[in-house]
N, CA and C of each residue as an Amber inpcrd file, in Angstrom:
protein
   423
 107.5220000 124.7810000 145.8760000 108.3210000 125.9790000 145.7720000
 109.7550000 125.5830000 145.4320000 110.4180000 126.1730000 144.3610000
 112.2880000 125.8870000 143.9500000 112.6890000 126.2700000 145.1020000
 113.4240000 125.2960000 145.1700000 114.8610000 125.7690000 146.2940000
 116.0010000 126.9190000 145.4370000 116.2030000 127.6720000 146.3570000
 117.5470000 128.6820000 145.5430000 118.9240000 127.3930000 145.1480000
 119.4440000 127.7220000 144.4030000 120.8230000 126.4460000 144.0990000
 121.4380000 127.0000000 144.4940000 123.0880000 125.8190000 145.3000000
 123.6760000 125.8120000 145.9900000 124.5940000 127.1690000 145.9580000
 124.9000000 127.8300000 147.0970000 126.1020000 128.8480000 147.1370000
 127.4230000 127.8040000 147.3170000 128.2670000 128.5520000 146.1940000
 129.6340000 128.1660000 146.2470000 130.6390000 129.4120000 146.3180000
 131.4800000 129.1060000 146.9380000 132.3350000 130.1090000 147.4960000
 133.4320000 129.2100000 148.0160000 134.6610000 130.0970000 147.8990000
 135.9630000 129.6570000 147.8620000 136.2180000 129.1020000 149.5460000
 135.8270000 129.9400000 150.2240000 136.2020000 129.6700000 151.7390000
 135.0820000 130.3820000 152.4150000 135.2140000 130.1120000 154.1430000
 134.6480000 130.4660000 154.8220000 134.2670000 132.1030000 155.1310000
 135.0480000 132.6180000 155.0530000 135.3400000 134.0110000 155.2110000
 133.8540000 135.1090000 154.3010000 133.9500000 134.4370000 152.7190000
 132.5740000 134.5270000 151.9550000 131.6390000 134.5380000 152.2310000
 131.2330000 132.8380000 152.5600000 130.1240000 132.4190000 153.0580000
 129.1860000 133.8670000 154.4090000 130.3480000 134.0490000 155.8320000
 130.1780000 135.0630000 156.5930000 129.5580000 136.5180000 156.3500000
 130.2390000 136.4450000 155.1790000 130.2290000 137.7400000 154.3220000
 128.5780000 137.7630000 153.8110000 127.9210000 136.7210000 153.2650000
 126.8620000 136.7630000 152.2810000 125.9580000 136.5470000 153.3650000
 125.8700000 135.7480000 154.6490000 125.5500000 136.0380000 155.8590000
 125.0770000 136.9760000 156.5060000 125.6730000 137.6720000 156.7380000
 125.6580000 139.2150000 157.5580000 125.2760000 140.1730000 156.3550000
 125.2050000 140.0750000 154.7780000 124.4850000 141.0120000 153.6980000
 122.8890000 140.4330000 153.8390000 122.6730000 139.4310000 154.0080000
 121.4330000 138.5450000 153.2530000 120.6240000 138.8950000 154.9660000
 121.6970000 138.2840000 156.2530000 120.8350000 138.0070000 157.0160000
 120.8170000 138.9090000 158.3480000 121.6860000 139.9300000 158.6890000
 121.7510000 140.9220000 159.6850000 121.4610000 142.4970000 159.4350000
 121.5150000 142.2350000 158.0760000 120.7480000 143.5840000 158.1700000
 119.0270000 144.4960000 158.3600000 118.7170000 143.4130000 158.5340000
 117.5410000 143.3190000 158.5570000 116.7390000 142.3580000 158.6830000
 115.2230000 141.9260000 159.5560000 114.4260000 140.9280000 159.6520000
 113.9320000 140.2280000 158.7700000 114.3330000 138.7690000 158.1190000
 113.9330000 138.1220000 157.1890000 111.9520000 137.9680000 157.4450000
 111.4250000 138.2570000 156.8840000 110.1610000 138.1000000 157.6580000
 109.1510000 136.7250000 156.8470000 108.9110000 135.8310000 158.2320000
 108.1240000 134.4070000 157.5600000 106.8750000 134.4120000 156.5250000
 106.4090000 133.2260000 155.9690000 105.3160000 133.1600000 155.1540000
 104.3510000 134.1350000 156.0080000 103.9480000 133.3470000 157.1650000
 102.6830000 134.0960000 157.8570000 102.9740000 135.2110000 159.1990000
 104.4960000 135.9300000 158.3280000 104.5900000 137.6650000 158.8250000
 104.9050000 137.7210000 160.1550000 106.0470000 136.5750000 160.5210000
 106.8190000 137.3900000 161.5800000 107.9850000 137.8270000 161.3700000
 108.4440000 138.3220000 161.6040000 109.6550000 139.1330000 161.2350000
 111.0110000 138.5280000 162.1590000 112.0800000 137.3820000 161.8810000
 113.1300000 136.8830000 162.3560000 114.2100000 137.8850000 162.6240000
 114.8840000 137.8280000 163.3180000 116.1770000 138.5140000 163.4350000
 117.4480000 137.6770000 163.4720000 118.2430000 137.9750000 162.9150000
 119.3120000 136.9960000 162.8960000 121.0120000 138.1830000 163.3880000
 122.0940000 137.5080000 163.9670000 122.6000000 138.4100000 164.6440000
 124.3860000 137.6330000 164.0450000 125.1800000 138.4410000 163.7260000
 126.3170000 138.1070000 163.2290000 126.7570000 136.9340000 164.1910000
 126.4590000 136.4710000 165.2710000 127.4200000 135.5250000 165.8970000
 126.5680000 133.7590000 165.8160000 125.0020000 134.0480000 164.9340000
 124.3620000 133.1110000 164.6990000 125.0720000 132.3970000 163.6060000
 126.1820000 132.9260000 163.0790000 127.1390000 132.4710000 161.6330000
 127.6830000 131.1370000 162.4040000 128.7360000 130.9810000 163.1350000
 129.0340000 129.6390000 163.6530000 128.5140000 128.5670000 164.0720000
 127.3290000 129.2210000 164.8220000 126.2470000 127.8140000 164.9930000
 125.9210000 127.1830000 164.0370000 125.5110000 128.4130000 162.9390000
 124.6820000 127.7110000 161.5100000 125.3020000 127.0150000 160.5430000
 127.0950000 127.3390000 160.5310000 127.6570000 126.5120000 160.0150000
 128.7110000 125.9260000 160.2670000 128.6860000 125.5870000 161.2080000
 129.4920000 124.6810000 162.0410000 129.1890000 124.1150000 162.4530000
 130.0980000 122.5120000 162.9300000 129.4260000 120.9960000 163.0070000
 130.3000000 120.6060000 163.9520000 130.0270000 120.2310000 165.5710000
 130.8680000 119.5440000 166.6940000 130.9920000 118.6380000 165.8530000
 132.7630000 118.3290000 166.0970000 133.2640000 117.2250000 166.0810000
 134.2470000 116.7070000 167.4500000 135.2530000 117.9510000 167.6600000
 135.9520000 117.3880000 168.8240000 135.5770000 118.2840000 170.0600000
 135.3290000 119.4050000 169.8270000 134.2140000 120.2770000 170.8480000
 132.9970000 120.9160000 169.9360000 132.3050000 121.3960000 170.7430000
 131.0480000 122.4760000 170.3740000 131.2960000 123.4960000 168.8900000
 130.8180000 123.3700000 167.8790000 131.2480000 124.2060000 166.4080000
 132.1660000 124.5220000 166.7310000 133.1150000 123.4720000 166.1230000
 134.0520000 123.4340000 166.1490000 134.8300000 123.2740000 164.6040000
 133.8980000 122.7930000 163.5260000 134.2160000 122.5470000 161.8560000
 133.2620000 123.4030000 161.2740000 134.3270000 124.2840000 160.6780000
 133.3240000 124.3460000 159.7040000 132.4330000 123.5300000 158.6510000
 131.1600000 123.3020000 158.3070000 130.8630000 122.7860000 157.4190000
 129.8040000 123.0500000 156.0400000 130.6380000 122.5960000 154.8630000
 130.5470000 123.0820000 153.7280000 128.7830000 122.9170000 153.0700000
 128.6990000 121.8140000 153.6560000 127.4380000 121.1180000 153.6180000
 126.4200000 122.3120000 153.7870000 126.0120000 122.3110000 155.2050000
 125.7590000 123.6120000 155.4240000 125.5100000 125.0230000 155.2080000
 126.6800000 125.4300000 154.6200000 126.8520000 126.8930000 153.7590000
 126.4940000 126.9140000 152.5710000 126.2200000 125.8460000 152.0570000
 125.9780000 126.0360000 150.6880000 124.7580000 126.1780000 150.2280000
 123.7040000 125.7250000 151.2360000 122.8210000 125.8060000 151.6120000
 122.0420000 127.2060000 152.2840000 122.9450000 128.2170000 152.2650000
 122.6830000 129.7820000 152.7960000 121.0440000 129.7750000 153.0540000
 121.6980000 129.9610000 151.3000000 120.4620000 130.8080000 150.8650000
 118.6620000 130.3510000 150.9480000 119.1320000 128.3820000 151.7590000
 117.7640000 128.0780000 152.1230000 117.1090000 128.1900000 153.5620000
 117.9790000 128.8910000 153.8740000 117.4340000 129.7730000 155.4890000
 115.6250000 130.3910000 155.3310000 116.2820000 131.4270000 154.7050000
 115.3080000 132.5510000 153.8590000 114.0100000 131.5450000 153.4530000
 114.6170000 130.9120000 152.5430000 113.7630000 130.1210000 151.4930000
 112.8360000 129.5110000 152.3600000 113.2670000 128.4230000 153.3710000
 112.2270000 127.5040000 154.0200000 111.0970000 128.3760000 155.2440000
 111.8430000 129.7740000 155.7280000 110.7940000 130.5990000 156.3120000
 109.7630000 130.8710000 155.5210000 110.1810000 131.1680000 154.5250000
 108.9830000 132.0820000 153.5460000 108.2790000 130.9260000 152.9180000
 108.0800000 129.8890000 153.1000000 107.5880000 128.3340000 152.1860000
 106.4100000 128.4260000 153.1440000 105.1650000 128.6840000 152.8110000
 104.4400000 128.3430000 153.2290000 103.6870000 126.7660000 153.3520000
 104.3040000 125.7450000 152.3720000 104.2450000 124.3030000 152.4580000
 105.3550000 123.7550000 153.4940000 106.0590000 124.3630000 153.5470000
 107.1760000 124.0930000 154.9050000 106.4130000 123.3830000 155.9130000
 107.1060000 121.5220000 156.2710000 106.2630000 121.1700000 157.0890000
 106.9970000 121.9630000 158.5990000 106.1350000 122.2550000 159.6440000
 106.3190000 122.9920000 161.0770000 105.8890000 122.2160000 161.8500000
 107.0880000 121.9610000 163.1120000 106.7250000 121.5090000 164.4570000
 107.0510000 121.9500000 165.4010000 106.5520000 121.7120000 166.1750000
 107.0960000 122.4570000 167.6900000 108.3370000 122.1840000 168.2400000
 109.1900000 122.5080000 168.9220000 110.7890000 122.8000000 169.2090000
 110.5310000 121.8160000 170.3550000 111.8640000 121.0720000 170.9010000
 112.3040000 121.0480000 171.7230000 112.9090000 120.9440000 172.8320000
 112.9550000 121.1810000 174.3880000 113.9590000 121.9700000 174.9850000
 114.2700000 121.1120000 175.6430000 115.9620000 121.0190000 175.4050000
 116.6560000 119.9700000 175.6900000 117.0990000 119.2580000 177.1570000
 116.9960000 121.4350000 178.1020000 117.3730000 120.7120000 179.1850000
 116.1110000 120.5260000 179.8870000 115.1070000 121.0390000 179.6860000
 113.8990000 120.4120000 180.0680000 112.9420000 119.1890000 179.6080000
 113.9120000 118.7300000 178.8300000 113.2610000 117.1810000 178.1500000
 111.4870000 117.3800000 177.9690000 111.1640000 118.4840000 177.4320000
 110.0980000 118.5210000 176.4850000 109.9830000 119.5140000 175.1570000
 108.5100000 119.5790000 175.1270000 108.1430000 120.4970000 173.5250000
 108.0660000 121.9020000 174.6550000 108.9390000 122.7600000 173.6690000
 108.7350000 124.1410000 174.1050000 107.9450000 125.0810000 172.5510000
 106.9110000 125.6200000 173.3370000 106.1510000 126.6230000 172.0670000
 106.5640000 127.7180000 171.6850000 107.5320000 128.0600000 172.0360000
 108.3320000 129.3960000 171.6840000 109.1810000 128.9320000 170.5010000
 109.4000000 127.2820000 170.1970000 110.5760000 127.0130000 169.6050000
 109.8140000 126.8590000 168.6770000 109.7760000 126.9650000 167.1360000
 109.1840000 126.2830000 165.5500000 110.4940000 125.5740000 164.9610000
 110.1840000 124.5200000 164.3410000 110.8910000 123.6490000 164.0360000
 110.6350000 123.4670000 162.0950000 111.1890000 124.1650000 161.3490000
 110.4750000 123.7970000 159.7400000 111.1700000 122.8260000 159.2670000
 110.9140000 121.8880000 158.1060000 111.7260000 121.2250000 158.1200000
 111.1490000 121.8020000 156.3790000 111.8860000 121.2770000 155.2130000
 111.8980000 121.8090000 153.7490000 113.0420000 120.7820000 153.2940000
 112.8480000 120.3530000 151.8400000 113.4890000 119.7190000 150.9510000
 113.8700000 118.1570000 151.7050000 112.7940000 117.6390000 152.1620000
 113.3750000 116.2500000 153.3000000 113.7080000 116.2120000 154.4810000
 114.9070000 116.9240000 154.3680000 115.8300000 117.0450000 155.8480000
 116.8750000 118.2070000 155.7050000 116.0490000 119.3430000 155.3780000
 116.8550000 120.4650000 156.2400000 116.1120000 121.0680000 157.3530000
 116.1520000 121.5040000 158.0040000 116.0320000 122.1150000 159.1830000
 116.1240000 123.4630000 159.4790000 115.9370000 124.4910000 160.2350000
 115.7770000 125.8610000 160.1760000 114.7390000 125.8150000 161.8180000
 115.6600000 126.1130000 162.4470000 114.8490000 126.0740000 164.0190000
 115.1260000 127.9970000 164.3730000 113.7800000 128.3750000 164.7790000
 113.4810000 129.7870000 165.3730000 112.8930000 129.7670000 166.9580000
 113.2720000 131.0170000 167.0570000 112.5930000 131.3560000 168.7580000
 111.8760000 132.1680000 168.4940000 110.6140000 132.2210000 169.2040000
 109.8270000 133.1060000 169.2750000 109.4820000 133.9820000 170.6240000
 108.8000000 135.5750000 170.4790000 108.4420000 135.7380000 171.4550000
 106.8940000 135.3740000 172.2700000 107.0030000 135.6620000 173.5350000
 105.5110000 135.5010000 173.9340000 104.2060000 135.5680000 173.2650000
 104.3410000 136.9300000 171.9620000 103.1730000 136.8310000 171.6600000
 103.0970000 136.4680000 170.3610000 104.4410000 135.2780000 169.8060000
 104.7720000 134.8370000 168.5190000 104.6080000 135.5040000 167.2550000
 104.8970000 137.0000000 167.6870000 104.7870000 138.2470000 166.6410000
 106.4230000 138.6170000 166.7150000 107.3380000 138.1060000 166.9800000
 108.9120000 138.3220000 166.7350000 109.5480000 136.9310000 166.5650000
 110.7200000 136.9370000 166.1560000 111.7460000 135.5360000 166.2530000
 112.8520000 135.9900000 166.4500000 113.8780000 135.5310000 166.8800000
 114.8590000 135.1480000 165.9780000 115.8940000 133.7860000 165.5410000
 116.4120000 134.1700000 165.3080000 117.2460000 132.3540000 164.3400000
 117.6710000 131.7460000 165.4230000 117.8750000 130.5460000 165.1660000
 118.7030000 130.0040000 166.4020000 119.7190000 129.0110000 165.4800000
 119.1710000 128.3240000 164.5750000 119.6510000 127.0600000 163.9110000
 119.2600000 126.4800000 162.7080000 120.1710000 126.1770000 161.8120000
 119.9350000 125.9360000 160.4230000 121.0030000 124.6860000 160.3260000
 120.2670000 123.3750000 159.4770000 121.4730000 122.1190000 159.5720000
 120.6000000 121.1730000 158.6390000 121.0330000 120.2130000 157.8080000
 120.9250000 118.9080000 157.1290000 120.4920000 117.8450000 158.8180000
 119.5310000 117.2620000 158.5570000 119.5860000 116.0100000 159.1500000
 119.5200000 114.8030000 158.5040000 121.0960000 114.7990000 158.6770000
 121.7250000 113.8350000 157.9010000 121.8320000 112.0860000 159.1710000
 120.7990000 112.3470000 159.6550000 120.4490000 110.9370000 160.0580000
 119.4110000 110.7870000 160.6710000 118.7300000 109.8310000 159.8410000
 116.9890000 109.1700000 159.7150000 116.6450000 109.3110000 161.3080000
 117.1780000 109.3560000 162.1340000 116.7890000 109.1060000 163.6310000
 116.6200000 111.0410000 164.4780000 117.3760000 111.5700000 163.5280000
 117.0680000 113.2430000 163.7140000 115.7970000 112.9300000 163.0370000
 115.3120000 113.3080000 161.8070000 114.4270000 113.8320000 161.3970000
 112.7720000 113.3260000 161.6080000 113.2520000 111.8800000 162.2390000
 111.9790000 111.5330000 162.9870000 111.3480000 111.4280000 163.6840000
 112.6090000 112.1750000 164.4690000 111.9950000 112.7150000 166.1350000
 111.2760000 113.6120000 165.8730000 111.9680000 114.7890000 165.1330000
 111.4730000 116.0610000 164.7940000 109.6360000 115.4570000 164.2840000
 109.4950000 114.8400000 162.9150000 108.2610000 114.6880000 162.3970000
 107.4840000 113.9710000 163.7500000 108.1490000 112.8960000 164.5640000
 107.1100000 112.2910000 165.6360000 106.1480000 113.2660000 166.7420000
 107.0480000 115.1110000 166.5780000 106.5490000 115.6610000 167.7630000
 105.7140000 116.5390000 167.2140000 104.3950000 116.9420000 168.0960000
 103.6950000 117.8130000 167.7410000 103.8880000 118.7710000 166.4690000
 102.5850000 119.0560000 165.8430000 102.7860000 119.8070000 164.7930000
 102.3410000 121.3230000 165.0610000 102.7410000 122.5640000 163.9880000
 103.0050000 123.4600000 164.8760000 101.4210000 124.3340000 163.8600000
 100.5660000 124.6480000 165.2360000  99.6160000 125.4570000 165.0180000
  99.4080000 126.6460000 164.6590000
């Protein structure tokens, strides 16, 4: 499946903008038909990168990349694994983990009866030791 090509935009402010058109107005809904929700304050997590506290940079990397939010839900070759939870140091099944184009990433929550989502996290894993944790853990059924 093509990846959409990169969004470019002058500044941050844009990016927010094409955000909240593309992704709050409504449930992006996955290859196999759940319907995500994504919520205006999911914008900083998704593109923003701790450096000296918690999203704290914006990053460009990231945003330019919008428009492969969408894209890697609806990929039905999208490899999927199970999430997970950090402060419980295991795999949680509520969490799906896709990964698309190598090493991007696109992490969702689900509900109980994995007929809802919504977004949690979208990012480059931009180091070999992320993305092989992710591929080492369960794959998602």
């Amino acid at each position: 499946m093509p990846y959409p090509a990169f969004v470019i935009y002058a500044g941050e402010s844009e990016y927010q903008n094409h955000f909240e058109q593309v992704y709050c107005r409504g449930p992006v809904v996955t290859f196999d038909g759940i319907p995500i929700r994504f919520q205006k304050r999911n914008f900083s997590h998704a593109f923003f990168e701790s450096v000296k506290r918690k999203d704290d940079t914006f990053s460009r990397m990231r945003a330019e990349r919008i428009d492969w939010i969408k894209a890697a839900l609806q990929d039905p070759q999208s490899e999927r694994y199970i999430g997970w939870d950090n402060k419980k140091k295991r795999h949680d099944g509520s969490r799906r983990v896709t990964v698309v184009m190598g090493n991007y990433v696109v992490v969702i929550g689900l509900n109980r009866q994995r007929n809802k989502g919504r977004f949690i996290a979208a990012y480059v894993a931009d180091s070999g030791r992320t993305i092989k944790k992710i591929r080492n853990g369960p794959k998602w059924a």
